[in-house]
NUFI-216918 format. One record per residue (C-alpha): residue in three letters; x, y, z. Coordinates in steps of 0.25 Angstrom, whole numbers, padded with zeros to 4 digits, always signed. Layout:
<rs>
alaXYZ...
</rs>
This chain:
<rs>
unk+0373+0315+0548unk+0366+0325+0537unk+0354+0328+0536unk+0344+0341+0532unk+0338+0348+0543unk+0324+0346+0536unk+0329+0329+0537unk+0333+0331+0552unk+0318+0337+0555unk+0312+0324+0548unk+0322+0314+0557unk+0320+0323+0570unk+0306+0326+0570unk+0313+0342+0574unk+0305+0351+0565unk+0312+0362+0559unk+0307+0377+0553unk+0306+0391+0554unk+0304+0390+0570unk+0316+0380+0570unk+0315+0367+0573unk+0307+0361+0585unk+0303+0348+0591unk+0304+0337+0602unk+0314+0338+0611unk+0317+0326+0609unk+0320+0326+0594unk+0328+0340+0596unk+0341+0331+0598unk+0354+0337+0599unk+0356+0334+0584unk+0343+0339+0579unk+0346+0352+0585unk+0360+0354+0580unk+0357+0350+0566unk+0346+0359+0564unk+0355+0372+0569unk+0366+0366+0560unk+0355+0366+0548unk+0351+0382+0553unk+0365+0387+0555unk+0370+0379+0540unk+0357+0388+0534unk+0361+0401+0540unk+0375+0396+0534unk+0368+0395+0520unk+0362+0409+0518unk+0373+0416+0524unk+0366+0420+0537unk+0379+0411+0545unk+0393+0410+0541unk+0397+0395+0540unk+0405+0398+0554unk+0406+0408+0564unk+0395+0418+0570unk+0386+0416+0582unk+0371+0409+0582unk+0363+0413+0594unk+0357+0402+0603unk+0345+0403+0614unk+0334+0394+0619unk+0322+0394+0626unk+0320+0385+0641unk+0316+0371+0636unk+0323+0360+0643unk+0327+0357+0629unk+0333+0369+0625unk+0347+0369+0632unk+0351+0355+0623unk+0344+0362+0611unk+0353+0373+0612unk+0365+0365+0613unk+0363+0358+0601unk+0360+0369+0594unk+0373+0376+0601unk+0382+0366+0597unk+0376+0366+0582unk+0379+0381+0580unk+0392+0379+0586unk+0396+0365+0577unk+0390+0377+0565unk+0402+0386+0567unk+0394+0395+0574unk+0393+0401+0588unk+0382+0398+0597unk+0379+0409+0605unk+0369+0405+0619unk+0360+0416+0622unk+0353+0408+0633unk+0337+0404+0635unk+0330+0417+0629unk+0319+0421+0620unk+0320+0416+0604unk+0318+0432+0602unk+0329+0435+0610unk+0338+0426+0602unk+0333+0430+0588unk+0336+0444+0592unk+0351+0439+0596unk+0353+0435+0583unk+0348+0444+0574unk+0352+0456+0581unk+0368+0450+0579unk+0363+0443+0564unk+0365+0430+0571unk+0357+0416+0570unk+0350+0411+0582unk+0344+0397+0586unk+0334+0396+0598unk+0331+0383+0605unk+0315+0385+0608unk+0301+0378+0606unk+0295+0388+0609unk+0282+0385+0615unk+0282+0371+0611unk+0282+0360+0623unk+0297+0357+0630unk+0296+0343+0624unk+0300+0351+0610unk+0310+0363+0607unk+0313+0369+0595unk+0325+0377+0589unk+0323+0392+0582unk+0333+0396+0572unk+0336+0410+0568unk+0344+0416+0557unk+0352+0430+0560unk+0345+0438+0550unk+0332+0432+0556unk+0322+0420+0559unk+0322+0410+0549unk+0311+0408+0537unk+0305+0399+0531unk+0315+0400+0519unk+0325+0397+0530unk+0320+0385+0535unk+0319+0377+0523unk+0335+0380+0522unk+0337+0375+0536unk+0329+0361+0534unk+0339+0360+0521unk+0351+0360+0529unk+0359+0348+0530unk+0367+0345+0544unk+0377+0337+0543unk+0379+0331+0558unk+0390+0323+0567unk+0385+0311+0569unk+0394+0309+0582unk+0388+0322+0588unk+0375+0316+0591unk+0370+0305+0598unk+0359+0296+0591unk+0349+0302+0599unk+0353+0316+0592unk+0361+0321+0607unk+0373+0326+0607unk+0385+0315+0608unk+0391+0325+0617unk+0383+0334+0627unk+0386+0349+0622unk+0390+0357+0636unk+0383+0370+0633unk+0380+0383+0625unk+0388+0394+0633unk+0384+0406+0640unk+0373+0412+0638unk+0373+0424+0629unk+0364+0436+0633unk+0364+0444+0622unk+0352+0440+0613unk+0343+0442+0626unk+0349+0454+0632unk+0346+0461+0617unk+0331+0454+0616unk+0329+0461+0630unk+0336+0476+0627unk+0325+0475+0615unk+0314+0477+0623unk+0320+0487+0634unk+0325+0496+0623unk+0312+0496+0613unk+0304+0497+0628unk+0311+0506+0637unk+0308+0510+0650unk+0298+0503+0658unk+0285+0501+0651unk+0277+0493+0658unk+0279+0496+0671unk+0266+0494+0679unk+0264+0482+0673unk+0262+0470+0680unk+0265+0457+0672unk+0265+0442+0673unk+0275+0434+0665unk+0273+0420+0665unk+0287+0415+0663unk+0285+0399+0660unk+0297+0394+0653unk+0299+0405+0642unk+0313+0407+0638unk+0310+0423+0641unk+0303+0423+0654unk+0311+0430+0662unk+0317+0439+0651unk+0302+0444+0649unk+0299+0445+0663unk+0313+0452+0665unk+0311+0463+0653unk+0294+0468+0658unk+0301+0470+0671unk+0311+0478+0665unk+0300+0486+0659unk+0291+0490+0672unk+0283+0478+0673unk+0280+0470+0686unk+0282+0457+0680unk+0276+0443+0689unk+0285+0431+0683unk+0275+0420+0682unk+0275+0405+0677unk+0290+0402+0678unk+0293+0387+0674unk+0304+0380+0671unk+0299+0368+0664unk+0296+0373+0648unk+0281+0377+0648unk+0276+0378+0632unk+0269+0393+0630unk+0263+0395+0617unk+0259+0406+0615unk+0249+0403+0604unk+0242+0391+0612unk+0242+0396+0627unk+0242+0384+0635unk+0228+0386+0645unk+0238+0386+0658unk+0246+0398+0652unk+0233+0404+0651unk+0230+0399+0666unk+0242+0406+0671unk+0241+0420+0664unk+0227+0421+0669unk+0230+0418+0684unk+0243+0427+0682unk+0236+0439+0677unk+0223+0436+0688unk+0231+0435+0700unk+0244+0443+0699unk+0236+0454+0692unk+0246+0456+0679unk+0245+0464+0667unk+0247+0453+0658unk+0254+0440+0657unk+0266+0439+0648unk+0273+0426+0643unk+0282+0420+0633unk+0283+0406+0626unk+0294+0397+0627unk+0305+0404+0617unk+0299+0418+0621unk+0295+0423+0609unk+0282+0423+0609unk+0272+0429+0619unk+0262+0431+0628unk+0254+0441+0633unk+0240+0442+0643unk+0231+0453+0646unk+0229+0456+0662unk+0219+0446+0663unk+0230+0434+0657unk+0223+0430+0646unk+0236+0429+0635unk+0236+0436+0622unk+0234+0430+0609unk+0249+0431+0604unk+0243+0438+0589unk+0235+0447+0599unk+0249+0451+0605unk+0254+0453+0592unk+0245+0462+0587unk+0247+0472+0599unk+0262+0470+0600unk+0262+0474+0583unk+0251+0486+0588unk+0262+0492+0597unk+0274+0489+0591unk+0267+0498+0579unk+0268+0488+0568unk+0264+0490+0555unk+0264+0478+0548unk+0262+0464+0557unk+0265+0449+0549unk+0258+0437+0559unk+0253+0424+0556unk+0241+0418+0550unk+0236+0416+0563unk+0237+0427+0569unk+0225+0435+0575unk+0218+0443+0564unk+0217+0455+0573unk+0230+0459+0568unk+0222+0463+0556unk+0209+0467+0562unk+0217+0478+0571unk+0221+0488+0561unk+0234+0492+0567unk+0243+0487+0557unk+0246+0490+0543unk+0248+0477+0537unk+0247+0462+0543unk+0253+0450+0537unk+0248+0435+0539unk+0260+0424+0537unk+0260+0410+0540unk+0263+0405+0555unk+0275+0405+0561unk+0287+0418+0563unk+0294+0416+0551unk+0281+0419+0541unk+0279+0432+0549unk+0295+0435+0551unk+0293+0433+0534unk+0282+0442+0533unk+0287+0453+0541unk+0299+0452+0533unk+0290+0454+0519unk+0283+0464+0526unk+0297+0472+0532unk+0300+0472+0517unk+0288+0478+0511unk+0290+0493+0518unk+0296+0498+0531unk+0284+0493+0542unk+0286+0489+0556unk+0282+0475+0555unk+0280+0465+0566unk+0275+0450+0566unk+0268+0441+0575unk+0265+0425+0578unk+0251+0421+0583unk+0260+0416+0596unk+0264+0432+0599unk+0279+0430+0595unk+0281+0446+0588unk+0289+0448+0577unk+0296+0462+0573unk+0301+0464+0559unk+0304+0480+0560unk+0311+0488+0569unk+0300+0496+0577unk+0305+0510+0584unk+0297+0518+0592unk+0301+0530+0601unk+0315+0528+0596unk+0317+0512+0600unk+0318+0502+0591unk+0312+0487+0592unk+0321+0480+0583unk+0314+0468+0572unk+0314+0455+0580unk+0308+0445+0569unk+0305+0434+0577unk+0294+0429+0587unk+0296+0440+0599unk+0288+0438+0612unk+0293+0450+0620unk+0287+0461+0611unk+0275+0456+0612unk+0274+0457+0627unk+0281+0470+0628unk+0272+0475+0617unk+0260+0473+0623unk+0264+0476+0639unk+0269+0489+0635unk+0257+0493+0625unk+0247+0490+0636unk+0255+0496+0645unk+0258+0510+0638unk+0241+0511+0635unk+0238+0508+0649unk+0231+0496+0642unk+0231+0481+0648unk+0234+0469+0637unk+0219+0466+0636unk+0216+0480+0631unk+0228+0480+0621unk+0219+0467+0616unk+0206+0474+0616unk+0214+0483+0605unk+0212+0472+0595unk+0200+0465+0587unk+0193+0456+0593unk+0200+0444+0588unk+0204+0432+0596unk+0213+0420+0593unk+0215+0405+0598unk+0223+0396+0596unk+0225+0380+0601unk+0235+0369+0594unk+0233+0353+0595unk+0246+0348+0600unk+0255+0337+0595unk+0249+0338+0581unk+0258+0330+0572unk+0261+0338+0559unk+0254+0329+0552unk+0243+0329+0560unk+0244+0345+0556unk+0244+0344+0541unk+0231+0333+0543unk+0223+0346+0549unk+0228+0355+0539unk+0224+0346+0528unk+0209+0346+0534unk+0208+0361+0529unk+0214+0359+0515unk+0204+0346+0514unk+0191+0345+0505unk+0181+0336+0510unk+0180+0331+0496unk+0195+0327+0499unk+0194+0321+0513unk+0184+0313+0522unk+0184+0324+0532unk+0178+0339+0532unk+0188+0349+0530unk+0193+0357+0540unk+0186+0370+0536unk+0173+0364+0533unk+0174+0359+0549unk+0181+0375+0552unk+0167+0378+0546unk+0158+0372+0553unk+0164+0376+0567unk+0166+0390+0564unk+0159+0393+0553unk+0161+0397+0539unk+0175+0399+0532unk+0178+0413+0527unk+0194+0408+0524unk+0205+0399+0526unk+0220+0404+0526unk+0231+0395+0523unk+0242+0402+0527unk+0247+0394+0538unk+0238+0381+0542unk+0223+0386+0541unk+0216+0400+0545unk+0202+0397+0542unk+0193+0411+0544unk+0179+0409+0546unk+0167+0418+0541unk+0165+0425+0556unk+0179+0428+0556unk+0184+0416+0566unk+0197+0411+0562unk+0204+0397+0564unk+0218+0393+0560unk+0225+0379+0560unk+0239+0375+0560unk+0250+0366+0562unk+0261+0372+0571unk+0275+0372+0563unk+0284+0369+0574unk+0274+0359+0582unk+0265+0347+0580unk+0255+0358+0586unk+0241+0362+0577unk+0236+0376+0579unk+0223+0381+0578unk+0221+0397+0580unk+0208+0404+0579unk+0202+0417+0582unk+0190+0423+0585unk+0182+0434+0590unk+0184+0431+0604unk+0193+0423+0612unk+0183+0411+0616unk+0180+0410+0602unk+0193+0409+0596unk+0196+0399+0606unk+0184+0390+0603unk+0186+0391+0589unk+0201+0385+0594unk+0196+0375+0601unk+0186+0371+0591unk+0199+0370+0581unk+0206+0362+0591unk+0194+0352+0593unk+0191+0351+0577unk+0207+0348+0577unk+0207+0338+0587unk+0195+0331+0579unk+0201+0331+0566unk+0214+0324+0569unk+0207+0314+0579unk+0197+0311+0566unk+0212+0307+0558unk+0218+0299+0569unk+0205+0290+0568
</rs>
């Protein structure tokens, strides 16, 4: 069999781009899998990054049920390359990234991230860093040609693979000396911490490292079925469980990760969790950045502050702003950071201070952000809420209809690009208008970030890696941005049922 990755991803119904390729379980088969790591490795091969034999990739996963079958298959297709496979266990996609770069080798994480156990995903990463958009159109053109005896017609291996090795510690054992040696000491001693643990890859590990920095640390909401935390649309029973956390074990704050643990979050004393932008910002204030990259979507209190000398806007999603940091590393010797709407911190520049260094680590990072803001409240004598307070009043929401089709997406992206002279319907900002009031802009960056004339804004777009449509907005307060979300959602809702009629 041969066929172009961008031909399986047609057959498969396994989409494939700069986050890698996710989809059903189900239609992740064996074959599936190990094509598409045949197709990244054959690219690395292409531009020089791999030698057509030997070397090493780095391979980790999160704690799906899927994952251990996932991580075979992608074992064996490595291996088949020429290359070794080395196993570096269930740990955070950071963790592996950092593996990697720091020996100039390739990794490949099997995670979905936040997305349901019913899907999982693969993450791809080149040794000189994560890959680009420019990449992934050179990925999808790769041909694979593949044994047809190796797989069964449902796509499973004809013969069960036995294993991936032993686990080597390296990667995680380097992620963890990071932190001990950039925060020495015990910093946050006398403070007592709530972690809840659910099912994310670094649980423990994050437990583990705050006690080892003077915290009294309460392990809370261990399970080990997968539970999907998204850090951008909070489920209300995470929400739930911070609050009566915080209320009856009397905690600092309630820290957390998402399923791949790159991403974070973090409450105040009362368990109310932090917008991940609003983290952001205050991990970019302490880490003393200068010039700060995030997306679109972000919370425009980033600009309202004044604290930094230059922000830039880029489309959704880790490679725009791993791209812009890079343009903006290149225009002068700055300290550069970035950061996602879902709290996942990117460091472009080596930051030193009092004679330690916190090397780049250009890819979603959840653990910064969570010591970051501990140690900065903690060093003030401040709590997380008056850390907050810092800031302009600016407030974001967000929501997201599930099971959207893609179709369905580029339907509700049309409305805002329609002229009632051209369609039957009233466009999309005319109805925008009349429930929030006048239009002052629409940006088209990524979906549509419509600004109103009082300064409310509301942002629509389809998820690239799900068949999710999100709707962000922000406000002046929190119930308002949260009504404005809920208004989206409803006038959503309407829309599409309006269609299917």
């Amino acid at each position: 069999m041969r066929a172009t990755i961008q031909e399986l991803m047609l057959a498969s119904g396994v989409g494939f781009g700069t986050s890698g390729a996710r989809g059903l379980v189900a239609q992740m088969t064996d074959r599936v899998c190990y094509a598409y790591t045949r197709g990244f490795l054959q690219y690395l091969q292409s531009t020089g990054e791999l030698k057509e034999t030997g070397g090493r990739v780095l391979l980790a996963g999160d704690l799906r049920p899927s994952t251990p079958r996932i991580m075979v298959a992608v074992a064996r297709a490595i291996t088949d390359a020429g290359y070794t496979a080395v196993n570096c266990g269930r740990i955070p996609s950071p963790a592996l990234a950092l593996g990697g770069w720091s020996e100039g080798l390739p990794s490949v994480m099997v995670t979905g991230s936040h997305i349901p156990d019913d899907r999982n995903g693969i993450k791809f990463n080149k040794a000189s860093g994560e890959v680009l958009k420019e990449d992934e159109a050179g990925i999808r053109a790769q041909t694979i040609s593949l044994e047809d005896a190796l797989f069964s017609p449902d796509g499973a291996f004809q013969v069960a693979e036995t294993g991936l090795g032993p686990v080597n510690p390296g990667a995680l054992d380097q992620y963890v000396q990071r932190y001990r040696d950039f925060f020495p000491g015990t910093p946050l001693a006398g403070l007592r911490l709530g972690v809840y643990q659910h099912s994310a890859v670094g649980r423990s590990l994050l437990a583990d490292l705050l006690e080892t920095m003077g915290a009294e640390v309460l392990r809370l909401g261990w399970s080990d079925a997968f539970v999907p935390v998204d850090t951008e649309a909070i489920r209300s029973e995470d929400c739930e469980l911070a609050t009566r956390w915080a209320r009856e074990l009397g905690l600092f704050c309630v820290v957390s990760l998402d399923g791949d643990s790159d991403r974070p979050l973090v409450s105040d004393s009362h368990g109310n969790w932090l917008r991940g932008d609003i983290a952001g910002i205050l991990c970019a204030r302490f880490l003393g950045a200068e010039v700060v990259c995030v997306p679109v979507s972000c919370n425009t209190a980033v600009e309202r502050c004044g604290w930094f000398r230059e922000v830039r806007r880029t489309r959704i999603g880790s490679p725009y702003v791993v791209a812009a940091m890079q343009a903006a590393e290149r225009d002068g010797p700055r300290r550069v950071v970035g950061y996602e709407a879902n709290g996942g911190f990117l460091i472009q520049s080596d930051i030193t201070e009092q004679g330690r260094t916190l090397r780049a680590l250009p890819t979603r990072d959840a653990f910064i952000v969570i010591l970051s803001l501990l140690i900065a409240a903690r060093s003030r004598q401040q709590t997380i809420e008056e850390l907050v307070e810092d800031l302009p009043a600016r407030f974001t929401a967000s929501g997201l209809l599930r099971n959207c089709p893609p179709e369905a997406s580029r339907r509700l992206l049309a409305r805002f690009q329609s002229r009632a002279a051209q369609m039957d319907v009233q466009p999309a900002e005319a109805a925008l208008s009349a429930l929030f009031g006048p239009v002052a802009s629409v940006d088209w960056t990524d979906g549509v970030r419509v600004v109103f004339a009082n300064g409310e804004i509301a942002h629509f777009r389809p998820s690239g890696n799900a068949p999710e449509f999100r709707c962000y907005c922000e406000a002046a307060t929190p119930g308002r941005a949260m009504e404005m979300v809920e208004t989206c959602l409803s006038w959503l809702r309407h829309v599409i049922a309006q269609e299917s009629c």
